[in-house]
PyMOL commands that place a pseudoatom at each C-alpha (Angstrom):
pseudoatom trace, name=CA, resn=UNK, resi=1, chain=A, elem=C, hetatm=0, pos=[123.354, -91.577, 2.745]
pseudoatom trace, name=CA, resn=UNK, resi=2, chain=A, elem=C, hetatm=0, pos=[125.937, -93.089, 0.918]
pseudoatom trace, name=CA, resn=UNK, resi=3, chain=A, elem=C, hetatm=0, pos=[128.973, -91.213, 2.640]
pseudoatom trace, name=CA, resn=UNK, resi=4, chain=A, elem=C, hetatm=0, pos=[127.246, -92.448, 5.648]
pseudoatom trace, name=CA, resn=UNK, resi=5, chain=A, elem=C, hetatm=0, pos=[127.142, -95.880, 4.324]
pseudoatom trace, name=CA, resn=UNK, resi=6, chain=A, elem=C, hetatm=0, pos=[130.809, -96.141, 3.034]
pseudoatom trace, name=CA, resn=UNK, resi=7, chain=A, elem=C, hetatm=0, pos=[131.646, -94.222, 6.305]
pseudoatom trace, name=CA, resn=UNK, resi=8, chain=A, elem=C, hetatm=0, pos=[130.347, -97.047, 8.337]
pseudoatom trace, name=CA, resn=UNK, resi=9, chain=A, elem=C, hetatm=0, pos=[131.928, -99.936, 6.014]
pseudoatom trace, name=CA, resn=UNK, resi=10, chain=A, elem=C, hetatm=0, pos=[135.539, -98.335, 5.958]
pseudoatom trace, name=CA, resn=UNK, resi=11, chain=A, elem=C, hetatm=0, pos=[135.423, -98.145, 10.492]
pseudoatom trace, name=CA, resn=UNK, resi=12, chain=A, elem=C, hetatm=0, pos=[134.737, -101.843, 9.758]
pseudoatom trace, name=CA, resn=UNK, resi=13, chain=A, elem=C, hetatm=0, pos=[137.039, -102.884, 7.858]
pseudoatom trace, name=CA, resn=UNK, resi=14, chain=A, elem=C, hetatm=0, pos=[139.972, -100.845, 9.397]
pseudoatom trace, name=CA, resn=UNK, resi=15, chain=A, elem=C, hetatm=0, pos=[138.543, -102.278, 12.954]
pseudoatom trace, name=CA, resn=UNK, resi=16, chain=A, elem=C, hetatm=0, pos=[138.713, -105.684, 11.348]
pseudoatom trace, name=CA, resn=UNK, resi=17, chain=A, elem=C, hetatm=0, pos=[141.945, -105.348, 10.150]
pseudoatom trace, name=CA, resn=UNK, resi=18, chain=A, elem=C, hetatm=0, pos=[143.416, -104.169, 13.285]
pseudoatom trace, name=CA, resn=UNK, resi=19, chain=A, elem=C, hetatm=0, pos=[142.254, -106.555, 15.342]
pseudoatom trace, name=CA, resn=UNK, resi=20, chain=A, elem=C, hetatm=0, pos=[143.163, -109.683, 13.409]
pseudoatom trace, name=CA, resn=UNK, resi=21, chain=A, elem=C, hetatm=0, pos=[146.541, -111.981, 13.697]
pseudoatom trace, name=CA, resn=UNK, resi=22, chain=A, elem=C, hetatm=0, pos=[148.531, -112.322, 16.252]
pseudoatom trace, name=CA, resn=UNK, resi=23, chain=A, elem=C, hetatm=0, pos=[151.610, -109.848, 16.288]
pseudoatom trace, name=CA, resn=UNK, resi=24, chain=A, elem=C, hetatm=0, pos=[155.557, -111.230, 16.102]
pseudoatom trace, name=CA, resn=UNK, resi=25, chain=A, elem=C, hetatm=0, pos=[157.374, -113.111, 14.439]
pseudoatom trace, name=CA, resn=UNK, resi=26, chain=A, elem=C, hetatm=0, pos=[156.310, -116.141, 12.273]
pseudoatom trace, name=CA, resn=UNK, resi=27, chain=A, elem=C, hetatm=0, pos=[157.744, -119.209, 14.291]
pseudoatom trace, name=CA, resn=UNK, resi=28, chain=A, elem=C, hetatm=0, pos=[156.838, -122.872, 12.778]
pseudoatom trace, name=CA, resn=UNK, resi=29, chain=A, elem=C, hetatm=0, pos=[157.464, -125.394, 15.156]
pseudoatom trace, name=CA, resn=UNK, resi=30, chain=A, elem=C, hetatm=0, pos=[159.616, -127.832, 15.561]
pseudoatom trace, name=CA, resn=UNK, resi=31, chain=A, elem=C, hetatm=0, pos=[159.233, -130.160, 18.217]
pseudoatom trace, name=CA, resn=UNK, resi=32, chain=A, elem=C, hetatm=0, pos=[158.294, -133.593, 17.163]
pseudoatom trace, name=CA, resn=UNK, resi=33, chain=A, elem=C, hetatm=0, pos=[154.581, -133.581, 18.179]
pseudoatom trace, name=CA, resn=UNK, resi=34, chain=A, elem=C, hetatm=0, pos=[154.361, -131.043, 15.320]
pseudoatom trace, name=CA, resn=UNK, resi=35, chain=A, elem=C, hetatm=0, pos=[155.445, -133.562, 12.225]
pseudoatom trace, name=CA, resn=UNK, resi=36, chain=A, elem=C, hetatm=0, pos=[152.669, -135.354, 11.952]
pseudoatom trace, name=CA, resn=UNK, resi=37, chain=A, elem=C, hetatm=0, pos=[150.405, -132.623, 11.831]
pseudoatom trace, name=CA, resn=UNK, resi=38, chain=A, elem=C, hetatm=0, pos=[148.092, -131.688, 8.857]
pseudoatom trace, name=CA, resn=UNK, resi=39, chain=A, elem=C, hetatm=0, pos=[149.801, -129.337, 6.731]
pseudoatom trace, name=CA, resn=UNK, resi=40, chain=A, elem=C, hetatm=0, pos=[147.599, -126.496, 5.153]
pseudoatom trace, name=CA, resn=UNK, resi=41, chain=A, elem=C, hetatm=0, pos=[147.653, -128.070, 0.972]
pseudoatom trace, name=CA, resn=UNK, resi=42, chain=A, elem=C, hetatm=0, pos=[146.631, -131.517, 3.106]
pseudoatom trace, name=CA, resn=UNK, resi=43, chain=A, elem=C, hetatm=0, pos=[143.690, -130.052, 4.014]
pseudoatom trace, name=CA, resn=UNK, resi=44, chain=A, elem=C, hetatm=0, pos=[143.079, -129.043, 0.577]
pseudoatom trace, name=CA, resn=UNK, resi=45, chain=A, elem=C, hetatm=0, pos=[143.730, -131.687, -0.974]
pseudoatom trace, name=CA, resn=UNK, resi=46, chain=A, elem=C, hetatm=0, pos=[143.647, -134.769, 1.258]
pseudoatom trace, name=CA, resn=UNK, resi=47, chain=A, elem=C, hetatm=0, pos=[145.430, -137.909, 0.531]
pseudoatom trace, name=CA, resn=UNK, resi=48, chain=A, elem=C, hetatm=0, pos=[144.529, -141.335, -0.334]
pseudoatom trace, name=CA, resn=UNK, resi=49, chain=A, elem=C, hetatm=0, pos=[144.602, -143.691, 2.911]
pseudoatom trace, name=CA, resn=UNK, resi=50, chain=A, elem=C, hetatm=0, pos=[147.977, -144.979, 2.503]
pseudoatom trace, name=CA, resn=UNK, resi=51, chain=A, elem=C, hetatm=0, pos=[149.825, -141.973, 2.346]
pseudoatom trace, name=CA, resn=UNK, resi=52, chain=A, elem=C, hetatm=0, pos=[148.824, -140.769, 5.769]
pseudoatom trace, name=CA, resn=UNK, resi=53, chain=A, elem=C, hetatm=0, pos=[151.709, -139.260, 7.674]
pseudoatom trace, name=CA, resn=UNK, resi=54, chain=A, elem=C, hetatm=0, pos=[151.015, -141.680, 10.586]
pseudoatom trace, name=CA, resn=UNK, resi=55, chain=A, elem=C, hetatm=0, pos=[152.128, -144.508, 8.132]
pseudoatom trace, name=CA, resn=UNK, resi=56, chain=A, elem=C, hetatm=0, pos=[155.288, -143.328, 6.929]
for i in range(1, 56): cmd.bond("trace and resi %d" % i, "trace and resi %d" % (i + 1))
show_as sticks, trace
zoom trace
């Protein structure tokens, strides 16, 4: 039951892992439009009003 179990778990999670991402290169933009986008520790941590990147 438990061979069965971890059997079942393991087709998962190499399924999972196979079909997640996108495959290439890493490419960050850098076009203008992409400045004033939210950068991932802004969404973590957002800033007070006046420090928006539409202000600056």
């Amino acid at each position: 039951m438990k061979s069965a179990i971890l059997g079942s778990l393991l087709a998962l999670a190499i399924t999972m892992v196979m079909g997640c991402g996108m495959k290439g290169e890493l490419v960050l933009p850098t076009e203008p439009e992409s400045r004033d986008r939210a950068k991932f520790p802004d969404v973590l941590i957002p800033s007070s009003p006046s420090d928006s990147p539409a202000k600056r």
